[in-house]
C-alpha positions as CSV (number, residue, x, y, z in Angstrom):
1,X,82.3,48.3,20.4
2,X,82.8,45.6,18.2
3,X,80.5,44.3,15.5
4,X,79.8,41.2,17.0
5,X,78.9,42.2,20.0
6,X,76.5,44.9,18.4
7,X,74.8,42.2,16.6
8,X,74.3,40.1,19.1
9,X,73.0,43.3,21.1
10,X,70.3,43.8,17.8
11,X,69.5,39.8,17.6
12,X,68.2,40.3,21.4
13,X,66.5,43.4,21.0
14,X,64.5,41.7,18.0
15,X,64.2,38.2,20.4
16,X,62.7,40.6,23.2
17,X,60.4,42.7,20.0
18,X,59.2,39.3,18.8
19,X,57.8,37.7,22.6
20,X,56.2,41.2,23.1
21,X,54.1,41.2,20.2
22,X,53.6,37.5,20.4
23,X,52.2,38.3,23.8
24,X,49.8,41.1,23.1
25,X,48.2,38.9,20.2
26,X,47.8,36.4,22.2
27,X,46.4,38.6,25.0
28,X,43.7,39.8,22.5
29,X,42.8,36.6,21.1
30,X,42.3,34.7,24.0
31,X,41.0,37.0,27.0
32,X,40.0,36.0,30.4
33,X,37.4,37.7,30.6
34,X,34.4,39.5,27.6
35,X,34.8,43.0,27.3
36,X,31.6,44.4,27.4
37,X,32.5,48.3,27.4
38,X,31.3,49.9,23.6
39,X,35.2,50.8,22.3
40,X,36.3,46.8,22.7
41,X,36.1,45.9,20.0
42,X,38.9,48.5,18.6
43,X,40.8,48.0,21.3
44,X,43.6,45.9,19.3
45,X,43.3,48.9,16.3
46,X,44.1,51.2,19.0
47,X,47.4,48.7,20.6
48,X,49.0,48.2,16.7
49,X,48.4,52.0,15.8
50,X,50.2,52.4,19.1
51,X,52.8,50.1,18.6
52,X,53.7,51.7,15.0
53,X,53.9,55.0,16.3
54,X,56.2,54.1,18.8
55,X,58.4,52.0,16.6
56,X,58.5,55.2,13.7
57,X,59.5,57.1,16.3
58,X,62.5,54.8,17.6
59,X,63.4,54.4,14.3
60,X,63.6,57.9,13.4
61,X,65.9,58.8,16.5
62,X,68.6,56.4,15.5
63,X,70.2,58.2,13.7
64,X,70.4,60.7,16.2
65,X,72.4,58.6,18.3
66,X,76.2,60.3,19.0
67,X,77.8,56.8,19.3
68,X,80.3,56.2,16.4
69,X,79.0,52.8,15.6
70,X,75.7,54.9,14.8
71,X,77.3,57.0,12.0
72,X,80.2,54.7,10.2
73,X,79.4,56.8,6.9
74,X,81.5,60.5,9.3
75,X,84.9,59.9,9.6
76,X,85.7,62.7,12.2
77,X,88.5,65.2,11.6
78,X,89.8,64.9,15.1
79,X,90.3,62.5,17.7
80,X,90.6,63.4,21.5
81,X,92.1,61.2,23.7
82,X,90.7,61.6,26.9
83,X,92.0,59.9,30.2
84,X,90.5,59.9,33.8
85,X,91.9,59.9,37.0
86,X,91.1,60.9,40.2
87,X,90.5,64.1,40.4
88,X,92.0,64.8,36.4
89,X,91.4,65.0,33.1
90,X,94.0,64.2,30.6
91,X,93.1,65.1,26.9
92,X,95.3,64.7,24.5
93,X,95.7,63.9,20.5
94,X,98.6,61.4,21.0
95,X,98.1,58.0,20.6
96,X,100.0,57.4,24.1
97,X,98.2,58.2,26.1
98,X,98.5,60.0,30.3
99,X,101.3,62.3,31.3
100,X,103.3,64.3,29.4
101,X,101.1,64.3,27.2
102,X,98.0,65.9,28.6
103,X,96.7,69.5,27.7
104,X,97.9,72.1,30.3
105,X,95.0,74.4,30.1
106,X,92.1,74.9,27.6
107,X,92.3,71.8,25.1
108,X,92.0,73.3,21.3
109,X,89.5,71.9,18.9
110,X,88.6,73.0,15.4
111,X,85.1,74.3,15.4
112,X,82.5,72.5,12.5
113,X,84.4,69.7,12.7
114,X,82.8,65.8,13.7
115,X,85.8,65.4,16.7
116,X,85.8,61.3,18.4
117,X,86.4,61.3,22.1
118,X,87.8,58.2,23.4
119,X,87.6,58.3,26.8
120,X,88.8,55.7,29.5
121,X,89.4,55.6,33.1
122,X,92.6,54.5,35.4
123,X,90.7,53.9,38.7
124,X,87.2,54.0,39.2
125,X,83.9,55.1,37.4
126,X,83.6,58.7,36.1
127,X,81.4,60.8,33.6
128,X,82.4,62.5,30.8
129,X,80.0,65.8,30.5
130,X,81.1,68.5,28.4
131,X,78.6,71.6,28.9
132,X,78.0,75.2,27.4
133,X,79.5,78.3,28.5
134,X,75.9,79.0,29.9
135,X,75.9,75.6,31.9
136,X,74.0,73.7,29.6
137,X,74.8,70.3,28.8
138,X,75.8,69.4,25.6
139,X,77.0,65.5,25.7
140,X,78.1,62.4,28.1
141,X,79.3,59.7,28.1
142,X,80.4,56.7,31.0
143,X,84.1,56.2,31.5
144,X,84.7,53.3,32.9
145,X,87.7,51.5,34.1
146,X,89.8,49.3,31.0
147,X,87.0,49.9,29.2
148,X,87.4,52.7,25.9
149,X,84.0,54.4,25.0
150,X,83.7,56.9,22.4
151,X,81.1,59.4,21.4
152,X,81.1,62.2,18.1
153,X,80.4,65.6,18.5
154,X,80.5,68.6,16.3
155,X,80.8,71.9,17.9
156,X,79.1,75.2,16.2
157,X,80.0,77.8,17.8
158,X,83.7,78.7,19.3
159,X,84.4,79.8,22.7
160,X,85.2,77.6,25.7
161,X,83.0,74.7,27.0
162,X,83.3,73.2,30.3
163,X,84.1,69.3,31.2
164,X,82.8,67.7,34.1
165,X,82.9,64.9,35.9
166,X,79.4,63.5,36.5
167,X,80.0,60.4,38.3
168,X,80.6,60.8,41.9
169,X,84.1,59.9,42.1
170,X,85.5,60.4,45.7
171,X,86.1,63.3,47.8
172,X,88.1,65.4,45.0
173,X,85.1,64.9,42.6
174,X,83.9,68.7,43.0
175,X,87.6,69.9,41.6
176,X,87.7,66.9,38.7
177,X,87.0,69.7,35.8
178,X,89.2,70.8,32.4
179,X,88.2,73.0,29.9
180,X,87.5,72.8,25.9
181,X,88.9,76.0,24.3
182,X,86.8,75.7,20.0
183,X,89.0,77.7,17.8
184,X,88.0,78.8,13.9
């Protein structure tokens, strides 16, 4: 994603913040009706306090967030290339990208190591999922049609993850699966 667009994503978000608490002060100094119930009076104390502990929680998970544009301090060691097309996966660490160039078999990454995955799409809508050897999933991301997203991930332990595609994609979707071999 570009900057600008991201800042005109955060100048919204902020437009949106602003009405809502506009709105519930307003609410509170001007009700239709008189409370009348004992705890009314705190009822605003108990709204803001609210209201803070939701936005130190949003705040906190930021930075959590797998999207490069989160993290522009980690320059990952390894970018994966990663193409979709019904009913394949091509990854690959070219910057062409599609066949000859895709992995046959278990793609190798380096294990402790922040890897970028750029993932697109030739046809329709598909998800990138990348799970555990036990089945558990570890990250995803949308792949959309002439549309790039990326997302970081550092794995911790070796052995070979599983990707899937989680977007139903036509009849082959079942099959649509490649596999991550993480090396030392």
């Amino acid at each position: 994603m570009n900057t600008t667009y991201l800042a005109t994503i955060e100048v919204v978000a902020i437009l949106i913040t602003a009405v809502a608490v506009i709105a519930i002060v307003w609410s509170t100094k001007h009700p239709e009706e008189v409370d009348s119930h004992a705890l009314a009076k705190y009822e605003k104390y108990w709204v803001v306090l609210i209201l803070l502990i939701f936005i130190a929680f949003s705040a906190s998970t930021l930075g959590m967030l797998p999207y490069p544009y989160a993290h522009s301090n980690i320059t990952p060691s390894v970018t994966v290339n990663v193409q979709a097309v019904q009913f394949a996966w091509c990854l690959t660490n070219s910057s062409v990208w599609g066949a000859p160039y895709c992995a046959t078999g278990a793609y190798e990454v380096p294990v402790n190591q922040y890897l970028r995955f750029n993932v697109r799409s030739l046809d329709v809508t598909h998800g990138f999922g990348v799970y555990s050897a036990q089945g558990a999933i570890l990250f995803q991301v949308q792949v959309m049609p002439n549309f790039t997203n990326s997302i970081m991930y550092e794995f911790h332990t070796t052995g070979t993850y599983y990707i899937r595609c989680l977007e139903f994609c036509g009849f082959g979707h079942y099959g649509m699966t490649s596999l991550l071999n993480v090396t030392s």
